[in-house]
C-alpha positions in Angstrom: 0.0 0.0 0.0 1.3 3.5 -0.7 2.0 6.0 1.8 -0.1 8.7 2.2 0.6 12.3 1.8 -2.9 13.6 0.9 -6.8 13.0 0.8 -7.0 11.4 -2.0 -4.2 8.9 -1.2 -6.2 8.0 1.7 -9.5 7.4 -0.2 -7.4 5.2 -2.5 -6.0 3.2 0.5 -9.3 3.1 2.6 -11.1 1.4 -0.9 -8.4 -1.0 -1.1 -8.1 -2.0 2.5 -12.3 -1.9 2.8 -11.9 -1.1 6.5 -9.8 0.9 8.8 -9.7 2.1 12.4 -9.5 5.9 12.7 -6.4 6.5 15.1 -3.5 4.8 15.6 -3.7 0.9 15.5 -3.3 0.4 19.6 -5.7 -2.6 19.4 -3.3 -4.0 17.0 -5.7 -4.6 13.6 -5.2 -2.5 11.4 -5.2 1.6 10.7 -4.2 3.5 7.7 -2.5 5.8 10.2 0.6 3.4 9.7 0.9 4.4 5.9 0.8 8.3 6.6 3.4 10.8 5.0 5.4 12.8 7.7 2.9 15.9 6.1 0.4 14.5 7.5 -0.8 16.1 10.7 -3.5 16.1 12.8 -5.9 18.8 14.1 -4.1 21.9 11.9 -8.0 22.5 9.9 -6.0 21.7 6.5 -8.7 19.9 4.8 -5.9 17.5 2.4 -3.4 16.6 4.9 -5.6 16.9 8.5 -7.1 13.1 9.2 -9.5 14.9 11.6 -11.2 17.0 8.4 -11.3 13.8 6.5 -13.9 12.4 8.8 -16.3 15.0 7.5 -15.2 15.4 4.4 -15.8 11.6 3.9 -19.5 11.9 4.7 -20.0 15.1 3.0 -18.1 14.3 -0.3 -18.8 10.3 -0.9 -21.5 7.6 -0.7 -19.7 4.7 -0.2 -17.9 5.2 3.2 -19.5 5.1 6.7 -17.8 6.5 9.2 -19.0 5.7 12.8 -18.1 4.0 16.5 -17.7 1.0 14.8 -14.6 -0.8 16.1 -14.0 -1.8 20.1 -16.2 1.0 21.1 -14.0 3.6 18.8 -14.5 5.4 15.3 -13.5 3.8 12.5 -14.1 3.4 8.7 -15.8 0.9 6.6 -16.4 0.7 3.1 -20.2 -0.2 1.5 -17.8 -3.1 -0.3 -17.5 -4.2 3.0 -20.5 -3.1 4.9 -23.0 -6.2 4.0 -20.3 -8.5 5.5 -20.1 -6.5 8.9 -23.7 -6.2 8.9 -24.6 -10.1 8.3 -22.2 -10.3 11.8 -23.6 -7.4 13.8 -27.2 -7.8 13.5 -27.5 -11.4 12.4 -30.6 -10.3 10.3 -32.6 -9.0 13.1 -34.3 -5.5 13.0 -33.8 -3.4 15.7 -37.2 -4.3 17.3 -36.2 -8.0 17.6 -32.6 -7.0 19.0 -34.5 -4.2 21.8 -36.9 -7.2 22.7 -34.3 -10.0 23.1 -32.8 -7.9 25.9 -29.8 -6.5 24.4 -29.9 -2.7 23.9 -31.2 -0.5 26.3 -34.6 2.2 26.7 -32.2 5.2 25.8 -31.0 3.1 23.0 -34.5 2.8 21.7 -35.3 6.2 22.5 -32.5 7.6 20.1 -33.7 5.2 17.6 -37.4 6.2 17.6 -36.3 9.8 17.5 -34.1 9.2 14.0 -36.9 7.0 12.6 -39.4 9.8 13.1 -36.6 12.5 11.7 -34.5 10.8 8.7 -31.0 13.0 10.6 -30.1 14.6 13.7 -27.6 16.8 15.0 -26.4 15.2 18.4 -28.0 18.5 20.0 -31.2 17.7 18.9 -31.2 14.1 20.2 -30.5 15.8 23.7 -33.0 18.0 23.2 -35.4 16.0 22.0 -35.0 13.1 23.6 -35.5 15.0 27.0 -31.6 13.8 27.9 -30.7 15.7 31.3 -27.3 15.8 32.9 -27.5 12.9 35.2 -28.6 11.1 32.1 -25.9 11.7 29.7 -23.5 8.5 30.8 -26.6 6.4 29.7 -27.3 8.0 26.6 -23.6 8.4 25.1 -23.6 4.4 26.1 -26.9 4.2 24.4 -25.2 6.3 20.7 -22.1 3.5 21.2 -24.3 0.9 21.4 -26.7 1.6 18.3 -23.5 2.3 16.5 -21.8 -0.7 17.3 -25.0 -2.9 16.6 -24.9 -0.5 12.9 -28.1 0.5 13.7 -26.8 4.1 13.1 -24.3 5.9 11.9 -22.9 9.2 11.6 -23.8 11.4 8.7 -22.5 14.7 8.5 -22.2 17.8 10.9 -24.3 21.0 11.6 -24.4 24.0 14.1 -26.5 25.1 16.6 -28.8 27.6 15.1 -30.6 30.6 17.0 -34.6 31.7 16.4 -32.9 34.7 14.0 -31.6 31.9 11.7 -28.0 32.5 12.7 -25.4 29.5 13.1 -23.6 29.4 16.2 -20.9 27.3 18.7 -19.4 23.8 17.8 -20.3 21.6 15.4 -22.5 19.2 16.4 -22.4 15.1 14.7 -25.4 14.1 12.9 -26.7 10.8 13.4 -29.3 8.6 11.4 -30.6 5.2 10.7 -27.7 2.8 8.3 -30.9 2.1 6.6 -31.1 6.3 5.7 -27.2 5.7 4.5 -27.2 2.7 2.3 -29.0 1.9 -0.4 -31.2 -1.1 -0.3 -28.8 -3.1 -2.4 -26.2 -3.4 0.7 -28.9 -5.1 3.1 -29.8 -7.1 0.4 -26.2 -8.5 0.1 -26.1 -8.6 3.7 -29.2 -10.8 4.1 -27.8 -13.2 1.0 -24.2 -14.0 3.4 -24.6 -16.2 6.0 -23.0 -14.6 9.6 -20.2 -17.2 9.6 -19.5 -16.6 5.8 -18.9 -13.0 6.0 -16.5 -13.4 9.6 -14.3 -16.1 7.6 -14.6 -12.8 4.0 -13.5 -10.5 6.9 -11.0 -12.3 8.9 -9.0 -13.1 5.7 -8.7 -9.7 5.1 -7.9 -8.5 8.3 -4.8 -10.9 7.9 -3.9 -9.8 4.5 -3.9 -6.1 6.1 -1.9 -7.5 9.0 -0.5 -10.8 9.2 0.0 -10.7 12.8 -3.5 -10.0 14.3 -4.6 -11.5 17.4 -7.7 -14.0 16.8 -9.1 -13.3 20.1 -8.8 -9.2 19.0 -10.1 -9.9 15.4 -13.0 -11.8 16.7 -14.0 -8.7 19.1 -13.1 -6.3 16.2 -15.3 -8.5 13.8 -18.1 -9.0 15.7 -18.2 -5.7 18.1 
C-alpha cells in the first residue's frame, strides 16, 4: 500500500483496504494511520493533509464510506464493499425491534432510535434536546449512541451548528446521526441478508490478515463482531 501524503491517497488506501480504524492501530488490527506521510498532521484545519477534516469530508463528499463507532467502542471506517459482511455479523438479520426485545440494547437506545426513525437525521444537540436527555442522564445515553453504533443500527452522517430563532449558526459543530438504513442503499442489506453470519467473519478475517498478518484472533473476533 502506498504512503499517504494527501486526501485522495487515503481514499485510494481506505477502498483498497475496505476497512480501517481511525487512530492509531493500539488494538493492533489495522489503521491506515501506519501508511501516513510525515505531512500528515492532525488537528491543523487543512482539509488535504488533517485526518481529523477527512472524517467530514468523507461523509460530506462520498456515498460509499460510513464513518461511525464501529470498532472496540471507537470510530472507525468501513467501506459499503464491505458493509454487508459487517452487517450479516452485527445484527445477524434482526431488525432493531427484535434485538431491543431480546434484551440486548437499552430504553435510551430505543429512545434515540425512535427519535431518527421519526426524523431521517439529527444533530447530536437535537437528540439531547429531543430526547428530554438531562445531565445525570448523559453517561446512559452516550452508552446508548455507542451501542446503536456498534450494533450499525446508526451511523454518523455529517455535521451541523447550533442555530438561534434569528436563523443565525452558532458554537461547535454538532455530529449528525441517522438510521444505516437512511445511509445505504437497499442493495447493501440485500447483500447482507444473502451472506450467511459465519461466511462474511471467515470474508472478513482473511482480510484482516492480508492487512496485518499478525492480528490476534481473540482481537479480530472482538473487532469483527463488536
Amino acid at each position: 500500500m502506498k504512503r499517504i501524503n494527501c486526501f485522495n491517497d487515503f481514499l485510494a488506501a481506505l477502498l483498497e483496504a475496505g476497512f480501517s480504524m481511525v487512530g492509531s492501530n493500539d488494538e493492533g488490527i489495522f489503521s491506515l494511520c501506519s501508511q501516513f506521510g510525515e505531512n500528515i498532521v492532525w488537528h491543523t484545519e487543512n482539509p488535504e493533509t488533517d485526518p481529523w477534516e477527512w472524517r467530514m469530508r468523507v461523509l460530506n463528499e462520498r456515498n460509499d464510506i460510513a464513518y461511525a463507532k464501529v470498532f472496540f467502542n471507537k470510530s472507525g471506517y468501513i467501506t459499503k464493499e464491505w458493509y454487508p459482511y459487517f452487517l450479516a455479523v452485527r445484527r445477524n438479520g434482526e431488525f432493531f425491534e427484535d434485538t431491543y426485545n431480546n434484551g440486548i440494547l437499552s430504553n435510551y437506545a430505543k429512545r434515540i432510535y425512535q427519535l431518527l426513525e421519526e426524523h431521517d437525521s439529527l444533530p447530536l444537540h437535537m437528540l439531547k434536546q429531543l430526547g428530554s436527555i438531562s445531565k445525570e442522564d448523559k453517561s446512559k445515553f452516550d452508552r446508548a449512541l455507542t451501542e446503536l453504533q456498534m450494533r450499525m443500527f446508526i451511523t454518523m452522517c455529517g455535521s451541523e451548528q447550533k442555530t438561534s430563532i434569528y436563523g443565525a449558526e452558532y458554537g461547535w459543530f454538532s455530529t449528525v446521526f441517522c438510521r444505516v438504513e437512511n445511509f445505504f442503499d437497499a442493495d447493501v442489506f440485500q447483500k447482507a441478508d444473502s451472506i450467511l453470519p459465519l461466511d462474511a467473519y471467515e470474508n472478513i478475517k482473511e482480510q484482516i490478515y492480508k492487512l496485518n498478518p499478525n492480528a490476534d484472533i481473540k482481537k479480530i473476533m472482538k473487532f469483527i463482531k463488536g
